[in-house]
N, C-alpha and C positions, 0 to 999 in steps of 0.2 A: 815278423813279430805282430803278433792280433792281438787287439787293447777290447776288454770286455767291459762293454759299456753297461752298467747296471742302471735301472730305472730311480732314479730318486725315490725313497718310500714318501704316500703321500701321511702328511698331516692329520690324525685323528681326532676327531672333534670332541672338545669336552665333555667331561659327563652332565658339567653344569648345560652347554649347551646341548645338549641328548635331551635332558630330562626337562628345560624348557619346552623344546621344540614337541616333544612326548605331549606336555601338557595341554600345550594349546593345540593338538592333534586332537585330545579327548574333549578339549573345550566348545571345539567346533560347532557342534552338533547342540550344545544348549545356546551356543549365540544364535545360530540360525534358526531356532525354535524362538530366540526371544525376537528380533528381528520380524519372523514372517508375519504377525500380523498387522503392524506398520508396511512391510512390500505387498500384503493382499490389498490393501487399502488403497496403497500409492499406484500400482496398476491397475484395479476396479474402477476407481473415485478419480483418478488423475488420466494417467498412461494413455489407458485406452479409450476413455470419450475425448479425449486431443488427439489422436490418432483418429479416432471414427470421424471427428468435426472437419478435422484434414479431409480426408477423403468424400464427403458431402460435398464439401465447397468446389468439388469439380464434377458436382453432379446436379438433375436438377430433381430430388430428391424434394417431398411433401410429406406432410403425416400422412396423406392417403395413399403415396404408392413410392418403392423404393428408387425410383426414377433411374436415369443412364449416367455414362458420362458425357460431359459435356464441355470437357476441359477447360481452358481459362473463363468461359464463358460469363461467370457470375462475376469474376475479376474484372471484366471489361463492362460491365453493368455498372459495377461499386463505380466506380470512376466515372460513369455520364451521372452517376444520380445527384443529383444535388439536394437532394434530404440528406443523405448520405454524408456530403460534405458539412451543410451546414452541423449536424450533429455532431461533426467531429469540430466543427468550430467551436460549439458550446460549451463543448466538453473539456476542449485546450481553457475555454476562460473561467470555464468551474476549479481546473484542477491549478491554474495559477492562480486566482483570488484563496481557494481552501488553503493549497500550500504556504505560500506567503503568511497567512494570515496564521493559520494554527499554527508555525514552525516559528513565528514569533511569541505567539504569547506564550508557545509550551516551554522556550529560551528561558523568556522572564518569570513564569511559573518557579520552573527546574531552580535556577539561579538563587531566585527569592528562597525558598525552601533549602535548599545548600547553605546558604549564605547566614538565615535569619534562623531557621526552625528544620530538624527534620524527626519533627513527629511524624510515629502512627497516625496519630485521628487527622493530621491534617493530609496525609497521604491519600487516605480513604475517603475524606471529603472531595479531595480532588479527582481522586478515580472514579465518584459515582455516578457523573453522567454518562460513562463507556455501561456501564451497567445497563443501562437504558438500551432497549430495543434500537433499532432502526424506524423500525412503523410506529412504534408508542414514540417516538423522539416527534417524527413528524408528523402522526395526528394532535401533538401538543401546542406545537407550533402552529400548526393549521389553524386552530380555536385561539391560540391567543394573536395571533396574527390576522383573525379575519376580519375584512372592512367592514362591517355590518357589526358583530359581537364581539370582536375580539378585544383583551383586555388592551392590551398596547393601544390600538387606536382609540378605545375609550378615553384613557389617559388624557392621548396628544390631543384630543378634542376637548377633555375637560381643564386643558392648560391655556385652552385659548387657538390649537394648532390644525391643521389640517388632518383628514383622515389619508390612510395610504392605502394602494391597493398591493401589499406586498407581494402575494402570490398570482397577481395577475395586472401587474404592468411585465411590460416584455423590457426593460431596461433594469427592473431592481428582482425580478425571478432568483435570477441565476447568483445574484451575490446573496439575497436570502436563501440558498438553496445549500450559498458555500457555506454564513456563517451560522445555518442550524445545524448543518455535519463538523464543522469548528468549535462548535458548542459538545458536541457530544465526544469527539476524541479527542481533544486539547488534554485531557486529564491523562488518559493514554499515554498521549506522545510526551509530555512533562516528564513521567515518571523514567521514561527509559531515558530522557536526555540528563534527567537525576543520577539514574545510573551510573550515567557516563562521565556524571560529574564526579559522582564518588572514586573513580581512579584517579583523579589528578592529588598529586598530594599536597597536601597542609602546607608542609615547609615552605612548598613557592609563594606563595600567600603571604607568609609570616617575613619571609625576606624582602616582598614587594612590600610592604608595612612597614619594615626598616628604610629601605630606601625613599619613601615618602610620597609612593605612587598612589592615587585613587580608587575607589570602588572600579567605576569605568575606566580607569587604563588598567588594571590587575582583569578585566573582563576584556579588555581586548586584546593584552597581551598575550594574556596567562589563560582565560579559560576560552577563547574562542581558537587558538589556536589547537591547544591540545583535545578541542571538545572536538574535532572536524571531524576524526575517522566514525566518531557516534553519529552526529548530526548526517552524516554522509549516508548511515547506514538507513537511517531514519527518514531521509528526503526518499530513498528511493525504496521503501516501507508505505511512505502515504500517500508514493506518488502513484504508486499500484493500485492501492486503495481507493483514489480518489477517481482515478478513471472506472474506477469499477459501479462508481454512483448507481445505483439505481431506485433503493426502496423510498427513499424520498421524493424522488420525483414521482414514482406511481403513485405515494397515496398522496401527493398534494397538490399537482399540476397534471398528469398524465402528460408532463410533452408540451401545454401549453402555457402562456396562449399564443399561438401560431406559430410554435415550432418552435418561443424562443427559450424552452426549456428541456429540449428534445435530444437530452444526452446517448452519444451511441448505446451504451447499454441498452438504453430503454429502446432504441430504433431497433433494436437489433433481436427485441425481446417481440416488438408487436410486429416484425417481418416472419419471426419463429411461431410465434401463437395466436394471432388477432387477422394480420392482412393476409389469407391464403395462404399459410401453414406453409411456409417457403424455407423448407429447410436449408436447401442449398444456398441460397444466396445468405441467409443469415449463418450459417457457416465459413463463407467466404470474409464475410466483415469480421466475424469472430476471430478468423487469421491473420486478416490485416490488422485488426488488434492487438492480438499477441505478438507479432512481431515489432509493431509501434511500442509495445512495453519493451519487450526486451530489448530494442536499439537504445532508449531512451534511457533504463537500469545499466545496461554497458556502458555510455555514455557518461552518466552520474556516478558509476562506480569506480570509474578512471578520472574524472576531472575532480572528485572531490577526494581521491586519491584515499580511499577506505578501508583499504584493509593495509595503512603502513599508519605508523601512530610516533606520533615527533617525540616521544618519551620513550622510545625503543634505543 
């Protein structure tokens, strides 16, 4: 006796599901229309000179000739130089004096405005030093900062005080370097950590107020906790940013005085354009840098645990 084994019929897909799938079949073609000129950008502007600077930095490569390979070569360079190092020393105590400092007042900015007032004009008041150039920020500074005409030290002189040489003592450079770039993004970073504030909701506020807790314990409780996945995003937003320094120190110190304002960027700008057009070795530091960011962004992106938010 033969048993006639029939195939299951399969399953036909709805029509609701046909005429989806139909859709976004026809949709395709205007998304990638709207998309490609953000990807022509993202591979022209981005992709490809990270990919070209990659491949430099194993060559010995100049603006006058495309030079050879040269394999680790320039890597074992970076590492005897010692400009090299100390730049990246400078750089480490620019970007912890900037961070520290703007990531606290942009806290108490954000807070007070949440807290007290969240005007328009007073938003816009706060935002207008980000408005401010880079180079117009720090030729400002330059003139009210100089020992000779500057307004500030007029002041401290006409107080009775000593004159300073801000931008040219090698001990106060680098923390005026921090807080005229603190000056100009603090208004910035406030606003997003405003942001950040406006998801926490009211009711927990109004129940910390029933139970009889204060401004500062409802702020330590209540909004530093649930503020961390913003703040987190935000440390390592300015922490890129700050290693990225450069136009302040060209136009106000170039690097001095004696190297003690000589942030990599800028080391790595007068190795590219100024001391014998050294492309390759200033490609190699470019990659030791980028990958210094990005340990340092993975790093902050898992210890300050950012993308999980305690109100989920």
């Amino acid at each position: 006796m033969s048993a006639v084994t029939e195939a299951a019929p399969r399953p036909r897909p709805l029509r609701e599901d046909v005429a989806s799938r139909r859709r976004r079949v026809q949709d395709l073609p205007v998304a990638l229309l709207f998309i490609l000129p953000a990807t022509i950008g993202f591979v022209v502007f981005l992709l490809w000179p990270t990919l070209r600077g990659v491949w430099l930095s194993f060559t010995d490569a100049t603006a006058f000739q495309p030079g050879g390979f040269v394999g680790l070569e320039n890597y074992q360079r970076m590492v005897a130089d010692p400009v090299f190092w100390n730049a990246f020393r400078v750089t480490i105590w620019y970007v912890v004096l900037n961070i520290g400092v703007q990531t606290a007042l942009a806290v108490l900015i954000a807070v007070l405005m949440h807290r007290l007032t969240r005007s328009m004009v007073v938003r816009g008041i706060v935002l207008t030093p980000y408005l401010v150039s880079n180079v117009v920020a720090a030729m400002l500074f330059l003139m009210l900062l100089d020992y000779q005409l500057g307004f500030v030290n007029e002041v401290a002189e006409a107080l009775g005080g000593d004159r300073v040489m801000f931008f040219g003592d090698q001990s106060l450079v680098i923390p005026t370097i921090a807080l005229v770039n603190v000056w100009r993004h603090v208004g910035y970073t406030a606003l997003l950590v405003f942001a950040g504030l406006q998801t926490i909701p009211e009711n927990l506020y109004e129940a910390g107020r029933v139970d009889g807790a204060s401004e500062l314990r409802m702020f330590r409780s209540i909004t530093l906790p649930l503020l961390r996945p913003y703040l987190g995003l935000v440390l390592i937003v300015t922490m890129i940013g700050s290693f990225q320094v450069f136009d302040t120190v060209s136009v106000a110190t170039q690097g001095g005085p004696a190297n003690a304002s000589n942030v990599i960027q800028y080391y790595i700008y007068e190795v590219a354009f100024s001391r014998g057009y050294d492309f390759g070795y200033a490609s190699a530091m470019s990659v030791a840098l980028m990958v210094v960011l990005a340990t340092i962004s993975i790093l902050q992106f898992r210890l300050t645990r950012a993308n999980q938010n305690d109100m989920a």
